[in-house]
N, C-alpha and C positions, 0 to 999 in steps of 0.2 A: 504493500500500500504506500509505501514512502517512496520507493520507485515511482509507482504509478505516477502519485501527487506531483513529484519534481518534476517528472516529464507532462504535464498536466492531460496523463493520457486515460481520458475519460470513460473511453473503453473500458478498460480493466479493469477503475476503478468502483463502476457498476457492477461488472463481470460477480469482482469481488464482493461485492457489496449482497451479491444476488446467492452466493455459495453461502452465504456467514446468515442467509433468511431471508433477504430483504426481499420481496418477488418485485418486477418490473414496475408494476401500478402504484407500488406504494414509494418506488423511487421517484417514480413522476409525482404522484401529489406532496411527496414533502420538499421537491423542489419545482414545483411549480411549473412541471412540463407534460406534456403528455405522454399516455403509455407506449405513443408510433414512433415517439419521437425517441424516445429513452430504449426501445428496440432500435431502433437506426444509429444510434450511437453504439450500443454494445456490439450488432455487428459488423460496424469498423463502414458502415454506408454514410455518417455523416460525422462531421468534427466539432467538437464545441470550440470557441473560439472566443466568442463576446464574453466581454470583462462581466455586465448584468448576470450572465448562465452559469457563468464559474461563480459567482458570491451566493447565489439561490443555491450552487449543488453544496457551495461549502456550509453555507447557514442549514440547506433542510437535511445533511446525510455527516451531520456535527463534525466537518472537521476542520482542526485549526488554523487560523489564516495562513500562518507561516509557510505550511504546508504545499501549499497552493502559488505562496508568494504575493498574499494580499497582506493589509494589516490587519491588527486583531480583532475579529470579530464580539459585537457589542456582548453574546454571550457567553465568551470565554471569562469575563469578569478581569479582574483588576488584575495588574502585571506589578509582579514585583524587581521589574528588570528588562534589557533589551533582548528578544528570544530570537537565538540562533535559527535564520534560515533553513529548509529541511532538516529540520529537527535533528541539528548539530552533525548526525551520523548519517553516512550511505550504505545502501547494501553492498556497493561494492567492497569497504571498507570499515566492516563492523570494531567494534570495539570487544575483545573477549570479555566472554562473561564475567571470568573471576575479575578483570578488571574493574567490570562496572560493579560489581559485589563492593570491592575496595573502595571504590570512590563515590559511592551513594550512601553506603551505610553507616550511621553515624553510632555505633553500639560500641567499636572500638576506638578507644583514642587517637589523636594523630598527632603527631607531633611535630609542628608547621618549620622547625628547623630542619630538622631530620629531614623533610621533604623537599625541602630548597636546598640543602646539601647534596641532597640522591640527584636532581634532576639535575641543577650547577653541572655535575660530573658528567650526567651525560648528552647534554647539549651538544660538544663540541663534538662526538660519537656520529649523533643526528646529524649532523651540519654534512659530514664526509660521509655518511650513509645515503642521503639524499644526490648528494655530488654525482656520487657515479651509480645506483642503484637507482635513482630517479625516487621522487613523494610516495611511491607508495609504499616504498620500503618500512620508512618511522613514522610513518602515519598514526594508526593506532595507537603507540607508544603514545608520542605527542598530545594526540587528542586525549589521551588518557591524563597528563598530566596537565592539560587546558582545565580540565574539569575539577580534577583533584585543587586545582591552587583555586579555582571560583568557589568550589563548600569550603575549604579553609578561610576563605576571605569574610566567609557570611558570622565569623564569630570572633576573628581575627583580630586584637590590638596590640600598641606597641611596640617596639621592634621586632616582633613576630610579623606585623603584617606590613613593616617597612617591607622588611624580606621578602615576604610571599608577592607586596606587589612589583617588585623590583623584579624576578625572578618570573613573573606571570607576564608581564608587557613583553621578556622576551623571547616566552614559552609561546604566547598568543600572537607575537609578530612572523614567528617559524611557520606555526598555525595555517596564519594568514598566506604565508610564501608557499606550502603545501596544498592548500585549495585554489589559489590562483594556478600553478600547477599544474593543477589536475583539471582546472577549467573550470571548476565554481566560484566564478566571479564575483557573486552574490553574498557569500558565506567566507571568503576571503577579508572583503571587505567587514563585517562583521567583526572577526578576530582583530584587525586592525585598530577596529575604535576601541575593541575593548585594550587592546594595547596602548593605544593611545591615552586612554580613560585611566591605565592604572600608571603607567607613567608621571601622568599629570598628578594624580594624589600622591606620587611618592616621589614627586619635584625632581626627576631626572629628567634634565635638561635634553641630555645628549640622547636620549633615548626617544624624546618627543621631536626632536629634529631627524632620527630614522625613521620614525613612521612617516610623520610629511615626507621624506622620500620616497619610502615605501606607496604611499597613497599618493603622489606621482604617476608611479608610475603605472600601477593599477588603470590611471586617470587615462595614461599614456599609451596603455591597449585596444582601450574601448575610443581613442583617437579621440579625446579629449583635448587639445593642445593648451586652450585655454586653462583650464583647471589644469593640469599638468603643466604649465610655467607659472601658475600660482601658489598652489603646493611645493616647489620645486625652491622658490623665492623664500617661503618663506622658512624652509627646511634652514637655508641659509644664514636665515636673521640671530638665528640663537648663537651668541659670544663664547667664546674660547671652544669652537669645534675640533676635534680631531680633523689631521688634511684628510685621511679616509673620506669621513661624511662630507667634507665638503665639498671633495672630488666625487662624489656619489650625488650628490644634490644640484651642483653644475653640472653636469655633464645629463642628466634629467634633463633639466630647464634647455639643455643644448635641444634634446628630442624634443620639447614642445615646438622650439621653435622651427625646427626639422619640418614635423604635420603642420606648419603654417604657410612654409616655405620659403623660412627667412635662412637664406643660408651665411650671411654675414653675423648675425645674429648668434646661429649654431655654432658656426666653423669658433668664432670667439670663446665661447662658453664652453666649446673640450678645448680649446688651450690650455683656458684659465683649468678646468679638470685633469688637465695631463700634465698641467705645472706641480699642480699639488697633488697628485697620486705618485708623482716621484718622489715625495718630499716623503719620511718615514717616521710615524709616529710612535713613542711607547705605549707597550698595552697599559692604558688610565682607567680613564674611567669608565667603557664601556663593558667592562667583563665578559661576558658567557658570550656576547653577540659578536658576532664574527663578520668583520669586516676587512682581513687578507685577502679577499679575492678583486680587491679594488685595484688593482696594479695595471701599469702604461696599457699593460694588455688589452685590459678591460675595456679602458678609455678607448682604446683606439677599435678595438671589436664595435664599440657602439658606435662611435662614430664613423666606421664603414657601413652599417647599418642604415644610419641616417642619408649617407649617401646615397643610395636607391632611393629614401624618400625626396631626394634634392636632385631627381633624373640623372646622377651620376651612378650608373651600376658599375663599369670600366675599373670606378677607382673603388668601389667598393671592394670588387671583385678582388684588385690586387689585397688590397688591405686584409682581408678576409684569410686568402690565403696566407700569406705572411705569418699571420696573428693565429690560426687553425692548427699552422705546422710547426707552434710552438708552444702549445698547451700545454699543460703536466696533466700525465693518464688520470686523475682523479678526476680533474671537470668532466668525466665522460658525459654525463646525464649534458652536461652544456654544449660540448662539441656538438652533440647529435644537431641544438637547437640553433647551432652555427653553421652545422651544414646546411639544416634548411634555408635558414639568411644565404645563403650564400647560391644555394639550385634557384633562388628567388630572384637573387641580382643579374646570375647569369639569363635568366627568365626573361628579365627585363634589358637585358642587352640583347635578346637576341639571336642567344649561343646557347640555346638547347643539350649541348654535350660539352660535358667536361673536356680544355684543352690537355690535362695534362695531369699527371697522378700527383696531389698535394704529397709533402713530405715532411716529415718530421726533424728537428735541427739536427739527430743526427744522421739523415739523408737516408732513413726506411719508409717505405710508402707508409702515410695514411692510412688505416682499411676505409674501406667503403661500407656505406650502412646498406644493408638487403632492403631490397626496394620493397619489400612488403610488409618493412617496420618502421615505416619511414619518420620522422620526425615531426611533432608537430610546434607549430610556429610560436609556441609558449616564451614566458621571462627570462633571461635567465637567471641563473641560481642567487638567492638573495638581491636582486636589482631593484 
């Protein structure tokens, strides 16, 4: 049923609705359709579509807006809080049971250092699991400790819940880089705020200037440019940044201006980002979050990027190469999403076939991804 809801496939949803008792007639009158009509959707002869037919199916067959991807319905009654889109979990990536056992049931103590200890340790774990295994790998885990630091929050004071929220914005901001990811744009964003949201209570600066990049570039998928050099600007405003973020927050702002098509504009804005990705900062004050992957590399990967959006595919192309054939094996999960940048550039030049086998610096081909796994056009890793 949370399948169905997400895909808002109305089908099934009745299908289902009709196995669990419900017979056809009685789906029609509590959503306010008829019983030819409510046959012609379940056997796949018509679609519901209008926004009115989807709030009658969610108000008369009770189910929750979220669901659906409305807001909350007048009688789901009062919210104690923002409710995660599809109901936080997919079937593609359930959460094991003993885990939810752990993290709903409040009969045993928890001990909110202890858990901000366990997780601290294995963050940087997730971070290189994701890398080359690609989000589905620490998904679960992840979502499992999103959840655990939110019931710890609901009791939490003092420097206990310094920590938990310190530890949460950056558990939730992973979160967030995992369903973007995977392509839930929706519930991405979500994690975001809430990172955002526990950031701000627990006055970490540098960690509210990662999200406004983060939420960038989220902005900067869905071809946002505006909001994506807003976000991007003001990632920047917050004083005494590591060059990291700041080379991550420019070099955004470069892409907004990319999808506008200012390329004086862009080309400026990775300077200024590949001045200060070269400049190397001690690990401060960001802790657990990981921002080594910001290096010339990086810079310059995006701004060949950009290139194709600024009708330069040629120079993309070179740049692309270059920068592909000298990746270290762990970005594998990113290569892949650099090959496709790069079948896209050459796309748009014109050259449908590869000139010539990319190579690695020390002069072994490349592999080639099998065309039937092929890559799809997602973030890359942390961006």
């Amino acid at each position: 049923m949370i399948k169905a809801c997400r895909e808002r496939d109305f089908s099934q949803i009745f299908r289902l609705m009709r196995r669990a008792g419900m017979y056809p007639a009685l789906i029609a009158r509590r959503c306010e359709l008829t019983p030819s009509r409510v046959g012609e959707v379940i056997e796949g002869q018509r679609v519901v579509k209008d926004m009115s037919v989807i709030e009658r199916v969610a108000d008369g067959l009770r189910i929750p807006g979220h669901m659906l991807g409305l807001a909350r319905r007048e009688w789901e009654g009062a919210s104690t809080g923002p409710v995660p889109p599809d109901g936080e979990l997919t079937e593609a990536f359930p959460v094991d049971d003993g885990l939810r056992v752990m993290s709903e049931g409040d009969d045993e103590p928890t001990d909110p250092e202890f858990v901000c200890s366990l997780i601290q340790s294995q963050l940087p774990l997730h971070y290189k699991s994701a890398n080359y295994f690609g989000a589905r790998q620490p998904f679960a885990t992840v979502h499992h400790h999103a959840r655990t630091i939110t019931r710890l929050l609901e009791t939490a004071n003092g420097s206990s819940r310094q920590e938990l929220l310190t530890m949460g914005s950056r558990t939730a901001e992973f979160l967030g880089w995992l369903y973007q990811d995977l392509g839930n744009v929706r519930t991405a964003a979500y994690w975001s705020d809430r990172s955002m949201e526990w950031a701000q209570e627990a006055a970490d600066d540098h960690m509210q200037s990662y999200v406004l990049f983060r939420k960038s570039n989220q902005a900067a998928s869905q071809l946002s440019s505006e909001r994506a050099i807003g976000l991007a600007r003001a990632a920047q405003r917050v004083p005494g940044l590591t060059s990291e973020i700041t080379a991550l927050a420019a070099q955004q702002e470069a892409v907004g201006y990319a999808l506008q098509g200012n390329p004086r504009a862009a080309l400026a804005k990775f300077d200024e980002a590949h001045e200060m990705a070269a400049q190397s900062s001690p690990n401060g004050p960001m802790g657990t979050l990981d921002t080594s992957y910001c290096t010339l590399a990086y810079v310059e990967i995006q701004r060949a990027n950009c290139w194709i959006d600024l009708g330069e595919p040629h120079r993309a192309i070179q740049l692309f190469e270059a920068e592909i054939a000298a990746l270290p094996q762990i970005y594998r999960n990113d290569r892949s999403v650099y090959f496709a940048r790069l079948a896209r550039a050459y796309a748009k030049a014109g050259e449908p076939r590869h000139r010539q086998p990319l190579r690695t610096a020390q002069g072994r081909p490349v592999p080639r991804l099998h065309p039937d796994s092929g890559p799809r056009p997602l973030p890359y890793h942390r961006e």
